[in-house]
N, C-alpha and C positions, 0 to 999 in steps of 0.2 A: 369789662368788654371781653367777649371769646378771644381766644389767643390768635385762633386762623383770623376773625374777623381784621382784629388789630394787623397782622400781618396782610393782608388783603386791599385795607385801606394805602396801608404808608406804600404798600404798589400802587393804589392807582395815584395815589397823591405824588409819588415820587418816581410816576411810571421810569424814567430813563435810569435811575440809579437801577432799578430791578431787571432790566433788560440790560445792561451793561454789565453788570455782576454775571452774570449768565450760569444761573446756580445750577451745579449739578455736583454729585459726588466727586469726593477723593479720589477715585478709580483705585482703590485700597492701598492706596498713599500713607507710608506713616507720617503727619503731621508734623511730631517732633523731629523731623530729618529736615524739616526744611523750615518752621516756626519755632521764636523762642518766645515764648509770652512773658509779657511784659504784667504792668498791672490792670487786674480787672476785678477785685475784689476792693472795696472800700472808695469806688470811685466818687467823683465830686464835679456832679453836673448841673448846671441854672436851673431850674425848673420855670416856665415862666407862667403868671397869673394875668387873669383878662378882670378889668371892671367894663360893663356895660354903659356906654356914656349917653348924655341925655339925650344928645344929639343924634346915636346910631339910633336911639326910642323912636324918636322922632321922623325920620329917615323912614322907618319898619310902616310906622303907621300913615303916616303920607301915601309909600306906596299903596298899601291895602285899600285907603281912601280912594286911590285913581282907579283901584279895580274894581268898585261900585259906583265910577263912572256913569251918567246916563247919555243916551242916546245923543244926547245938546253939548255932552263932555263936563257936565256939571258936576263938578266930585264934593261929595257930601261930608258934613263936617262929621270928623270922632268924637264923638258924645255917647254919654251911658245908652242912652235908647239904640245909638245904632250898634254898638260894642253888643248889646243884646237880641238886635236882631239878627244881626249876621251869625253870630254864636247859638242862633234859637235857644238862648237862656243860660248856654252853659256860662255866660261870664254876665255876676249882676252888673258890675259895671267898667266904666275904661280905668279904674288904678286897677280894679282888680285883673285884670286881661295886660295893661301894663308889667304888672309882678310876673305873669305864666312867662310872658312873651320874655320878658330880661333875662328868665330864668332859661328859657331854651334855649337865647341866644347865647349866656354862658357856657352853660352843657355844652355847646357846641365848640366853642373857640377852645373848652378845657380836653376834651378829646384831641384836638389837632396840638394843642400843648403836651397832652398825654404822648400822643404818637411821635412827636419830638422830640418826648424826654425820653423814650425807648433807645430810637435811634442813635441822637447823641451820646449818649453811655456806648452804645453800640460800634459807632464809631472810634469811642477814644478807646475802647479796649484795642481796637484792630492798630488805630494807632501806636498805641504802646507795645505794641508787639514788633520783633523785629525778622525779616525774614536774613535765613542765615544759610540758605543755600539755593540756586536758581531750577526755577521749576522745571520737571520735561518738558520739550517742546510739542510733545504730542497732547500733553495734557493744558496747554496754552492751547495749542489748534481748537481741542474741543471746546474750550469756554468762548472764542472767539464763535464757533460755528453756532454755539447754543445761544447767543446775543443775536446773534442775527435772525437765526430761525423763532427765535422769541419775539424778536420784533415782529418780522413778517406776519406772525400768526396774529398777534392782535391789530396789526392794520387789518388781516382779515377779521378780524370777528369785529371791528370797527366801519366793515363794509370801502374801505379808503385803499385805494392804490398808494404799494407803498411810498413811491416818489413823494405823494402828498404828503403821507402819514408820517416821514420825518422830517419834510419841509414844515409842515404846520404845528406838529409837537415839540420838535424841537428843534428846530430852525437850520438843520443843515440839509445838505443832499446826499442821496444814495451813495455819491463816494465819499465822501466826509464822514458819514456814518460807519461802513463801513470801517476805514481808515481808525475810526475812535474806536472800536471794536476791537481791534488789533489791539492798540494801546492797551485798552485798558484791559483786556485779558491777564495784564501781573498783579494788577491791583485786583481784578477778579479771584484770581487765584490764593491772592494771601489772602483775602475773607471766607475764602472757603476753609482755609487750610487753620486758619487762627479760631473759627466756628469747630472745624474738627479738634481742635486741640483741647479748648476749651470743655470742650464735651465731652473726648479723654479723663481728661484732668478730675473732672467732678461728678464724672462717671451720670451724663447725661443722656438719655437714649430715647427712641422713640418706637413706640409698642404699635402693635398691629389693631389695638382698639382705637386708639390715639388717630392713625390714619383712616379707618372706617366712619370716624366720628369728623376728622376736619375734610373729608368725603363729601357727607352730609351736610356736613355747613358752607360746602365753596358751591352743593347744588343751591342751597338754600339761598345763597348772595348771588345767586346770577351766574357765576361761571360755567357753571355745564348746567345743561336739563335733567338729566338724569346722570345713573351710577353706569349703564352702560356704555353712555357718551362721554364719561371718564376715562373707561376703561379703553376705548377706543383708539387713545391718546397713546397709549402704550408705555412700555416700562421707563421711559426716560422721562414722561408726566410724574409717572410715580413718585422716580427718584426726586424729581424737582421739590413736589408735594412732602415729601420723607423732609429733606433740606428746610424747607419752611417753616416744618413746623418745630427742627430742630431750631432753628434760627430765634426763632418766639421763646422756646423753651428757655435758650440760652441767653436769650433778652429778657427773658422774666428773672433768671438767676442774678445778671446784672443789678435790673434793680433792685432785689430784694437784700443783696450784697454792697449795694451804695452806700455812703456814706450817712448818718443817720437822718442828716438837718435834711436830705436831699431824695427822701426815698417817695419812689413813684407811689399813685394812689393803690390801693386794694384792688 
């Protein structure tokens, strides 16, 4: 999977973790003044595997059946002839189209396992690290101000007034969110701060093709329309964008640094 893609997803899948984080630069913070990293090399995370049950099969194709419903609500049995007609031939018959369909549903649930096992490694590095001196408070202000205006901006491109947009995604209101905002600004902070250490440490960086190229690929997944409508965003998008991709970078080091029985897919 592309690195931005991966990172792209486990946002929208874990939109509140990535708006509460409220990523932005160090503000050329040295890292090691306030992080002492813990361990993050050899780590040892679940990985978790999906078998497809006969039942979810069954479930797949039921539905599909009610979608060739007729007019009287008569749903038609799955059988080779109709597995062939709805497919105009690409499937000779229903094991064979059973096999595709199992197959995608795993792909599927193994991605969302993939993006799991990123994270977690992700997590218990930040874990293991300890913060050993308290952050500016100016530089808390900011991560508090860029959670908020990260929210707001996707209930806008969500078309939702934000009252709704944190009543229905994540079940609080405008001042409770706020309020968690605040909070979680330390815990923002040490994942920025343990992200920059770590990319210290293993001399991790991110090049100006690297950001041209995950450009291209956040127009390519729907986030902007174009590179103009990027750029529009202004330098604190960038920085965000820079953060992300260091984020992935530093999740892909994770796992290729895991412990052996436990290393993420290729």
């Amino acid at each position: 999977m592309k690195r931005l893609e991966r990172l792209f997803r486990v946002s929208a899948i874990g939109f509140v973790m990535i708006v509460l984080t409220g990523c932005s630069k160090t503000e050329n913070l040295d890292p090691d003044e306030y992080i002492r990293l813990g361990q993050y090399k050899g780590l040892s995370v679940e990985k978790a595997s999906y078998t497809v049950s006969e039942e979810e099969l069954r479930e797949e194709l039921d539905m599909l059946a009610n979608a060739y419903a007729d007019p009287d609500g008569k749903v038609p049995a799955v059988t080779d002839e109709f597995i062939r007609d709805i497919s105009e031939g690409n499937f000779a018959d229903l094991a064979t189209y059973k096999e595709a369909l199992e197959e995608q549903m795993k792909s599927e649930y193994d991605e969302f396992y993939e993006l799991q096992y990123y994270e977690d490694l992700w997590n218990l590095a930040v874990d293991n690290a300890t913060v050993i001196k308290d952050f500016p408070p100016e530089y808390l202000r900011k991560k508090t101000e860029r959670s908020i205006v990260s929210a707001r901006k996707y209930a806008q491109s969500l078309n939702m007034p934000f009252d709704e947009f944190v009543e229905q995604k994540m079940g609080l209101t405008v001042e409770e969110f706020n309020k968690q905002a605040v909070e979680y600004a330390n815990v923002a902070a040490k994942e920025s701060m343990v992200l920059a250490a770590i990319a210290k440490a293993e001399n991790i960086t991110v090049s100006d093709e690297e950001i041209e190229k995950a450009i291209k690929e956040y127009i390519d997944l729907g986030a902007f329309e174009s590179e103009e409508e990027f750029e529009k965003e202004g330098p604190e998008r960038l920085e965000e964008l820079k953060e992300y991709i260091l984020t992935s970078k530093v999740q892909d080091f994770l796992a290729e640094n895991a412990a052996d029985q436990n290393k993420g897919p290729d």
